[in-house]
C-alpha positions in Angstrom: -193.0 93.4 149.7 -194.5 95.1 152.4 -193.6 92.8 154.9 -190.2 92.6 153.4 -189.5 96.5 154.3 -190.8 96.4 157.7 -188.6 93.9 158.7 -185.8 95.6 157.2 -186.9 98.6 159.2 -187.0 96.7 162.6 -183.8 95.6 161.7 -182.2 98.8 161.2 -184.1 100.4 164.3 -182.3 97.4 166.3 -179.1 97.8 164.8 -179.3 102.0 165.1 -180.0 101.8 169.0 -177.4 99.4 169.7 -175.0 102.0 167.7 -176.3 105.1 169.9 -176.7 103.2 172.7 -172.7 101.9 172.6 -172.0 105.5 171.5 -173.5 106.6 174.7 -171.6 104.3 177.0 -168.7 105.4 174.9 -169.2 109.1 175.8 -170.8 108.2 179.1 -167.4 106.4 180.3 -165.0 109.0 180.7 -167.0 110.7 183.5 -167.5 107.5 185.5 -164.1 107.0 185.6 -163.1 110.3 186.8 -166.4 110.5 189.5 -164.9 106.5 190.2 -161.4 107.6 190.0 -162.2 110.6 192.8 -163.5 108.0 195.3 -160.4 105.6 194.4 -157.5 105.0 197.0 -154.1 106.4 195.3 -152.0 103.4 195.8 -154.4 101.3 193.5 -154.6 104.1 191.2 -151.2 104.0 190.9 -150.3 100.0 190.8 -153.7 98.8 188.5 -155.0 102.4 187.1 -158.5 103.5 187.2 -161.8 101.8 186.5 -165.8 102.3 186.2 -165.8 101.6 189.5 -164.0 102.8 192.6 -161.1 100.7 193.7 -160.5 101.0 197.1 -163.3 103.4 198.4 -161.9 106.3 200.3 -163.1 110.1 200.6 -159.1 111.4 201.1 -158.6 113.1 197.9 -162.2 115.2 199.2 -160.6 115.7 202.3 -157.7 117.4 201.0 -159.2 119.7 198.8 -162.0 120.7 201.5 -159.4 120.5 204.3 -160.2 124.3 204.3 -163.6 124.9 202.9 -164.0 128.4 203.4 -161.5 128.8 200.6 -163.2 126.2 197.7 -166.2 128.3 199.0 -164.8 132.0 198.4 -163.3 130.5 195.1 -166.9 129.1 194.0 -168.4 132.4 194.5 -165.9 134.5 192.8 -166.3 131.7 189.8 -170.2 132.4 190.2 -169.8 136.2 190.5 -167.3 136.1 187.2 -169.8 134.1 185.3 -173.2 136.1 185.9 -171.9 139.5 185.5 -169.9 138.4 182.3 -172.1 136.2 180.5 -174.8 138.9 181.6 -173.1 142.0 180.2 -171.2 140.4 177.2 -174.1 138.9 175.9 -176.3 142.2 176.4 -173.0 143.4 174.1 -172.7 141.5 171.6 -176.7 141.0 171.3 -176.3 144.9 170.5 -173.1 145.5 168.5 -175.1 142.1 166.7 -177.8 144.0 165.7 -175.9 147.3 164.7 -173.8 145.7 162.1 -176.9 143.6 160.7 -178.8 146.5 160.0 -178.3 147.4 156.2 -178.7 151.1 156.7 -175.7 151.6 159.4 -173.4 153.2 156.7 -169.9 151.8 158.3 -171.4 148.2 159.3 -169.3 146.4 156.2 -166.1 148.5 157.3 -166.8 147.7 161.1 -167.3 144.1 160.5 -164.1 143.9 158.9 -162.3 145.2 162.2 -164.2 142.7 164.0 -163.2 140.1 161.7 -159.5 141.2 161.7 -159.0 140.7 165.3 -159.6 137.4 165.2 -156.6 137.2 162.5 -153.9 139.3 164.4 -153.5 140.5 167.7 -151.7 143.4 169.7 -149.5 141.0 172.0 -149.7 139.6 175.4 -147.3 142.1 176.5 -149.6 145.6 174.9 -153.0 143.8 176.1 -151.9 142.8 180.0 -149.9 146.3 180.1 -153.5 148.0 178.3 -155.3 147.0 181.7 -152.4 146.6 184.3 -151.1 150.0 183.6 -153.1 151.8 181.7 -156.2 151.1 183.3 -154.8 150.7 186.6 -157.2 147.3 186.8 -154.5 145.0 188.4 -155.8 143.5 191.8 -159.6 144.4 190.6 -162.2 141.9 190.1 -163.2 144.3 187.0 -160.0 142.7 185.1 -160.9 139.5 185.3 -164.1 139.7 183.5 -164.0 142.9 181.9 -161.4 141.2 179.0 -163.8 138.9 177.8 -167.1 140.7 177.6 -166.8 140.8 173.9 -165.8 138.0 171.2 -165.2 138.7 167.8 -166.2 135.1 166.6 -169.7 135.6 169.1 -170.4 138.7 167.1 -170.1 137.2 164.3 -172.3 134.1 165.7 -174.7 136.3 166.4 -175.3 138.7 163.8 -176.1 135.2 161.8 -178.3 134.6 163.9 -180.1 138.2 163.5 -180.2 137.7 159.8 -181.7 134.7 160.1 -184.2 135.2 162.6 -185.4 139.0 161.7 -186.1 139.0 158.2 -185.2 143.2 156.6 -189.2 143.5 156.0 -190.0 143.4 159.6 -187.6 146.0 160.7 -188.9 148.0 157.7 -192.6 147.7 158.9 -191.8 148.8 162.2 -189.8 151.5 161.3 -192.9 152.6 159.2 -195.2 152.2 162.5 -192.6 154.8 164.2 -190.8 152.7 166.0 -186.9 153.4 167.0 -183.8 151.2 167.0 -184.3 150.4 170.7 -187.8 149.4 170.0 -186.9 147.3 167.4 -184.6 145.7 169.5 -186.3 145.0 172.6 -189.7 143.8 171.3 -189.0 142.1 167.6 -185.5 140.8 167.9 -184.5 139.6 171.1 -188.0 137.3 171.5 -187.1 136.0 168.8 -183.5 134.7 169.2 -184.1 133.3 172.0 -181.9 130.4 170.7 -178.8 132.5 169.5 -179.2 134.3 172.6 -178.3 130.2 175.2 -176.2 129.6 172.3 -173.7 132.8 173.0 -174.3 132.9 176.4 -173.5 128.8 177.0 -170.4 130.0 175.2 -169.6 132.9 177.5 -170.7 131.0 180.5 -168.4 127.8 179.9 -165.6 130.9 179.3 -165.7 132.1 182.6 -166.3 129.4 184.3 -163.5 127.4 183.1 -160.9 130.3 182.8 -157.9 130.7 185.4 -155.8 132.7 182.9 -156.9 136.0 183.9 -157.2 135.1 187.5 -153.5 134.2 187.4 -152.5 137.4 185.5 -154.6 140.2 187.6 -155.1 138.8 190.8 -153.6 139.7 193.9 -155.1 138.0 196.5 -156.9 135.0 197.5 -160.1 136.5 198.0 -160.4 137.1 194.2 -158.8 133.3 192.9 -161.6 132.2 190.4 -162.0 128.4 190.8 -160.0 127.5 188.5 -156.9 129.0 189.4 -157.9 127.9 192.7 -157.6 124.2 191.9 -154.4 125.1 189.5 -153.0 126.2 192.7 -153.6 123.0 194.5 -152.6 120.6 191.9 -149.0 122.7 192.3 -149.2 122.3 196.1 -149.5 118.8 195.9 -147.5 118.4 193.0 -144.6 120.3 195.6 -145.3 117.8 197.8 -144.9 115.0 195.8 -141.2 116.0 195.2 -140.4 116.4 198.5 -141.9 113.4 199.4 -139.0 111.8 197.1 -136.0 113.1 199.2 -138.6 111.9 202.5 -139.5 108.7 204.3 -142.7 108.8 202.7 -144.0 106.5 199.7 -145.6 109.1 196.8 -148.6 106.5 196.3 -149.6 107.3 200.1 -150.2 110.8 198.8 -153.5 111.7 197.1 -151.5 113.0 194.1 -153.7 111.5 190.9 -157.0 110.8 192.8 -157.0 114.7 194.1 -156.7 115.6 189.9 -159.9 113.5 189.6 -162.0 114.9 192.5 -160.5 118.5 191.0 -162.2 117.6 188.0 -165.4 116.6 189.8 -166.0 119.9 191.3 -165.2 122.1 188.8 -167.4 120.2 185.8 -170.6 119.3 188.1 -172.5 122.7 188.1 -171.5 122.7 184.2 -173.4 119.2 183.3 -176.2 119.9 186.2 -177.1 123.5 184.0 -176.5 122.4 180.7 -179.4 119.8 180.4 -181.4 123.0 181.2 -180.0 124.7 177.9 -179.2 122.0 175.9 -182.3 122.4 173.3 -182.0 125.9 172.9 -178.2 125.6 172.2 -178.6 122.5 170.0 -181.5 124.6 167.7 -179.0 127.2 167.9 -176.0 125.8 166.7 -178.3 124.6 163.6 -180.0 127.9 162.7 -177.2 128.7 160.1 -177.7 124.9 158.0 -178.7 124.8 154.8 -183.1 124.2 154.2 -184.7 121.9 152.5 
């Protein structure tokens, strides 16, 4: 009998790796064919598809978008600027306004968690919100309105006020309050060491926000110098997407222009700093995500 279940174990170890490890090649694959299709010359690309591996080796589609590097470079530190001060100040806000409506003795905190909940149910508008900061605020053509908008997020709130419940039992709270400690205390010495997890969670969240938004920069930017990455490469796929057309009414053949293979490389440099940090992160957010599930 014995003998009889560890076979069937080894047989279900075998049979479970060759599962994750096709699920990994399955997952794995999209990537390789955008790094492959990046590297790929555009006329294949455009007669056969793309592949695992390059077809037609050629650095032209690189060439393009670096054909004036100083501006991928300004745009890669506006993205970088963007993301640090946003992810930095939205999570030290929503940590905060977290904490506020846990608490049980903040009088208001089920009324204000309704209002917080709400406005992720209806909204004021485009129109109201970009007139709120164009106008209003006078924020147009400031790098403030770009990441100023998304320093708070009802459904990270909400994220992380679980998280506070779950982590910071009342008792503790209680006891320090009984020790003489104050709110701020509290805050800074029992709560944020310990949700450590909630706190990569949110702020992989935010990050990945800023990072991959162009909205914003498209809306409140008026010049070059403040193009976020994105909006950037948005840019470039319109250029050459221009150029396509008028290659149509030209001598010139549109496969001889980098038009698909330049998406790919696009792709390729705004996703690499995202999948070299998240290993980094990746088992505080994964022990994050989880804190909420039921135990046994």
């Amino acid at each position: 009998m014995r003998r009889h279940n560890d076979a069937a174990s080894i047989y279900f170890n075998i049979i479970k790796a060759v599962f994750l490890t096709a699920a990994a090649l399955l997952c794995t694959a999209p990537f390789l064919i955008i790094i492959s299709g990046s590297f790929s010359e555009n006329a294949i690309v455009v007669r056969q598809g793309y592949g695992i591996l390059p077809k037609g080796f050629t650095l032209d589609a690189y060439n393009r978008l670096f054909k004036t590097p100083q501006d991928i470079i300004q745009a890669y530190k506006m993205t970088i600027y963007y993301t640090l001060i946003g992810t930095s100040l939205g999570l030290l806000m929503i940590a905060l306004t977290a904490y506020v409506v846990s608490r049980p003795e903040f009088k208001y905190r089920n009324k204000v968690s309704f209002l917080i909940y709400f406005t992720t149910i209806f909204g004021g508008g485009m129109v109201p919100w970009y007139l709120m900061y164009s106008s209003v605020l006078g924020l147009k053509g400031s790098t403030v309105a770009i990441w100023f908008p998304a320093l708070m997020s009802p459904f990270l709130v909400i994220i992380m006020r679980t998280f506070i419940r779950e982590a910071v039992p009342d008792a503790i709270t209680e006891s320090a309050k009984i020790d003489g400690a104050g709110h701020v205390t509290i805050f800074a010495r029992i709560v944020v060491p310990v949700i450590g997890p909630g706190l990569a969670t949110v702020g992989l969240f935010l990050a990945l926000g800023y990072w991959n938004d162009w909205y914003r920069a498209s809306m409140f930017s008026t010049s070059p110098s403040t193009w976020s990455l994105q909006f950037y490469l948005y840019n470039m796929i319109n250029a050459t997407q221009a150029l396509l057309r008028l290659a149509q009414n030209a001598n010139v053949t549109i496969a001889d222009m980098p038009g698909e293979t330049i998406k790919m490389a696009m792709a390729v440099i705004a996703t690499g700093p995202v999948l070299l940090v998240y290993p980094f992160v990746q088992r505080y957010f994964i022990s994050g995500i989880t804190i909420g599930a039921v135990k046994g």
